[in-house]
C-alpha positions in Angstrom: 0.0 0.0 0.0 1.7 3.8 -0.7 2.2 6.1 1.6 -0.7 8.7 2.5 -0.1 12.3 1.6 -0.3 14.9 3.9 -3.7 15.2 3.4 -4.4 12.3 4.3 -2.3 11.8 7.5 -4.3 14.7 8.9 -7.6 13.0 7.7 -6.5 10.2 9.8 -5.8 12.0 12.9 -9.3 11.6 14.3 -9.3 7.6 13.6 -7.6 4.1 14.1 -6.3 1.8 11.9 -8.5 -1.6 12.0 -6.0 -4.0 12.9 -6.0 -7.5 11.3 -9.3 -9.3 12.8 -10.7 -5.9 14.4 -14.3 -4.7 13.9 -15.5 -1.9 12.7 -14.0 1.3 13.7 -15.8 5.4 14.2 -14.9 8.7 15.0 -15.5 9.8 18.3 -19.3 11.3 18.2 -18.2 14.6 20.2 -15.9 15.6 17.6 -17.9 18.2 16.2 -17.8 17.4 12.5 -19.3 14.0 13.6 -22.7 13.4 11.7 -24.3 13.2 15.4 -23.1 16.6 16.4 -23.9 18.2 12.8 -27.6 16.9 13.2 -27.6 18.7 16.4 -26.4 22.2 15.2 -29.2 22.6 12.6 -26.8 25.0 10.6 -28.5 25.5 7.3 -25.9 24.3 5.1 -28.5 21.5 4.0 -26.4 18.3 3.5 -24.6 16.3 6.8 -20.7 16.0 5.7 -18.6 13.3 7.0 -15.3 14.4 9.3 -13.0 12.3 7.0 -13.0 9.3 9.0 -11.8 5.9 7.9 -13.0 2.6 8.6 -12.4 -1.0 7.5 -13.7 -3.8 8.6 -11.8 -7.6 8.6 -13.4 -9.6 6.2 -15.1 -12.0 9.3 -16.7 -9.0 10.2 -18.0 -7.9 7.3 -22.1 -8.4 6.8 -24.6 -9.4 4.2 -23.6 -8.3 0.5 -25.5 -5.2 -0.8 -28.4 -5.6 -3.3 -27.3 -2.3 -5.5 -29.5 -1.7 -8.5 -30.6 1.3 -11.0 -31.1 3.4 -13.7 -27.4 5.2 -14.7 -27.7 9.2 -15.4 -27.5 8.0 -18.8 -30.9 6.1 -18.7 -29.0 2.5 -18.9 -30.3 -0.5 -16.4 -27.3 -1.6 -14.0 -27.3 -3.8 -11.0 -24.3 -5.8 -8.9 -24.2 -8.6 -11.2 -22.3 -5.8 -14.2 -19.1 -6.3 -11.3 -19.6 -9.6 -10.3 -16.0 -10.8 -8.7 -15.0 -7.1 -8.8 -14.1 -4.8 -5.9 -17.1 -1.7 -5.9 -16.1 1.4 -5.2 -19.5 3.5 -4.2 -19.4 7.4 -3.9 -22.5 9.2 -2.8 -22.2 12.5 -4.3 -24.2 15.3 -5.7 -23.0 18.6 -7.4 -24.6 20.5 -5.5 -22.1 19.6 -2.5 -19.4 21.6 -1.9 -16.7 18.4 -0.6 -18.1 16.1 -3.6 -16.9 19.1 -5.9 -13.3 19.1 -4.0 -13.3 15.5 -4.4 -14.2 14.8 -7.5 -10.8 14.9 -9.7 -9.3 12.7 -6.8 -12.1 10.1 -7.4 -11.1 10.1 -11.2 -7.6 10.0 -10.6 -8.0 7.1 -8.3 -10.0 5.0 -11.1 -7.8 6.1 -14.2 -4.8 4.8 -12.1 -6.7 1.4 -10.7 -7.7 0.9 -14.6 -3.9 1.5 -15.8 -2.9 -1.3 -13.1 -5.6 -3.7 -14.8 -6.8 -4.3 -11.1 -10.3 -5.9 -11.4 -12.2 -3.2 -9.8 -15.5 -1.0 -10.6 -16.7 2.6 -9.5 -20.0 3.9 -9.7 -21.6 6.8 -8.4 -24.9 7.3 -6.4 -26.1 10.8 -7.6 -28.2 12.7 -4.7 -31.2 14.9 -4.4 -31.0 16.6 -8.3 -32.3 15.2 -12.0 -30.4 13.0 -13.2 -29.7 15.8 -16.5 -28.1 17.7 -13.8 -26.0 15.1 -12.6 -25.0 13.9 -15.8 -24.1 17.4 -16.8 -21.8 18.0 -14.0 -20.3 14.9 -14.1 -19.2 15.5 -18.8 -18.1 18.9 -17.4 -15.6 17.6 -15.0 -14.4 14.7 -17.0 -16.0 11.8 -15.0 -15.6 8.8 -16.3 -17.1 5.8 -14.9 -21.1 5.5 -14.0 -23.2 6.9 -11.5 -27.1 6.2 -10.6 -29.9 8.5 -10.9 -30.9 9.2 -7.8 -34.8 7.8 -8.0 -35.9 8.8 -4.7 -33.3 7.8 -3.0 -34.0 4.0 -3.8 -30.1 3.1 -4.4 -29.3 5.0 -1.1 -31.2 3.2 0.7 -29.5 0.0 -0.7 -26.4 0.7 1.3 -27.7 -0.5 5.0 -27.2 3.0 6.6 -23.7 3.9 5.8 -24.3 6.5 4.3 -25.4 9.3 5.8 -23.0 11.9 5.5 -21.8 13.4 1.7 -20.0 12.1 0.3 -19.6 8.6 1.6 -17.3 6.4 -0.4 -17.7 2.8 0.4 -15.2 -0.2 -1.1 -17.0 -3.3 -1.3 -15.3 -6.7 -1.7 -15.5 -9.6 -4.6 -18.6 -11.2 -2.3 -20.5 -7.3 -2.4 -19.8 -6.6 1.1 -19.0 -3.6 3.0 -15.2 -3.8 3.5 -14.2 -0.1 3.7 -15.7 3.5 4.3 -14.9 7.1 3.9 -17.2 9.4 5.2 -16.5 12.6 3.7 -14.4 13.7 1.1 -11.5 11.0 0.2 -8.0 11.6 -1.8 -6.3 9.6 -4.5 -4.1 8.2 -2.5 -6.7 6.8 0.3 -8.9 5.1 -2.0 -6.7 3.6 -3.9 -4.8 1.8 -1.1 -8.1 0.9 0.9 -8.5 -0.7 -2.4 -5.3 -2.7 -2.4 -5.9 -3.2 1.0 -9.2 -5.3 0.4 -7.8 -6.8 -3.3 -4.7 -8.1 -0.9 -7.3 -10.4 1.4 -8.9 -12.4 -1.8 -12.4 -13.2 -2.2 
């Protein structure tokens, strides 16, 4: 796995490292970017963001697969069994989202590099709250490159058993569909791609 950047390290500050066989692992819930805390301060800024924290989970941990299926921005039909055997990147974003917009080239950069590696992986995107014509506009004007799903009420969301309530969330799922990493808020190049490797390294 590379190094983390700076960025990341200080991302990290707030969180532990799963060791091998650990469970789950959150942020503290009095930090006060913590999704608790921002539900709390009623701020107006109309969308929860994450605090950056990182979790993994071993792969005995790990629950049921997610059932992911939808409609792409583009009007195309996808569902889990497009990746079968693949690890899923998932990013719930929408452009209307200020860290989505900051993460966005970092998110490309991570699945142009995993592509050039030939590593059998997938991303896809879960647009939020907009038309999918706005989604799919934002995401040809910023050079995105793999799919994302048309929000339909929040149906594909609701798919990914409540880890996702701040945004962006980007969750890695392993070969088998389950949750095996999350990021919730924005994440870097470098982060995703070695929570990646990381779950690519244990197998299937």
């Amino acid at each position: 796995m590379s190094q983390p950047d700076r960025r990341t390290v200080l991302r990290w500050g707030g969180a532990t490292l799963a060791a091998a066989g650990a469970g789950l692992l959150a942020a503290c819930s009095s930090d006060p970017n913590s999704v608790a805390e921002q539900a709390k301060a009623g701020d107006d800024k109309n969308y929860v963001a994450g605090d950056g924290s990182i979790e993994q989970l071993a792969p005995e941990s790990r629950g049921e697969p997610v059932s992911l299926t939808g409609t792409t921005l583009e009007g195309k039909p996808w569902s889990m069994d497009d990746v079968a055997g693949a690890v899923l990147v998932v990013n719930v974003w929408g452009s209307w989202c200020p860290p989505c917009i900051d993460e966005t080239d970092d998110l490309q950069a991570a699945w142009v590099r995993l592509q050039k590696e030939r590593k059998k992986v997938a991303f896809l995107g879960l647009d939020k709250l907009e038309g999918a014509a706005t989604g799919l506009a934002y995401q040809e004007a910023n050079g995105v490159t793999y799919p994302s799903l048309a929000y339909d009420g929040g149906v594909p969301i609701l798919s990914l058993q409540g880890k996702a309530a701040a945004t962006p969330t980007t969750l890695v799922l392993d070969p088998q569909g389950r949750i095996a990493a999350r990021v919730s808020g924005p994440v870097t190049t470098s982060t995703l791609v070695g929570l990646v490797d990381d779950v690519l390294s244990q197998g299937a």
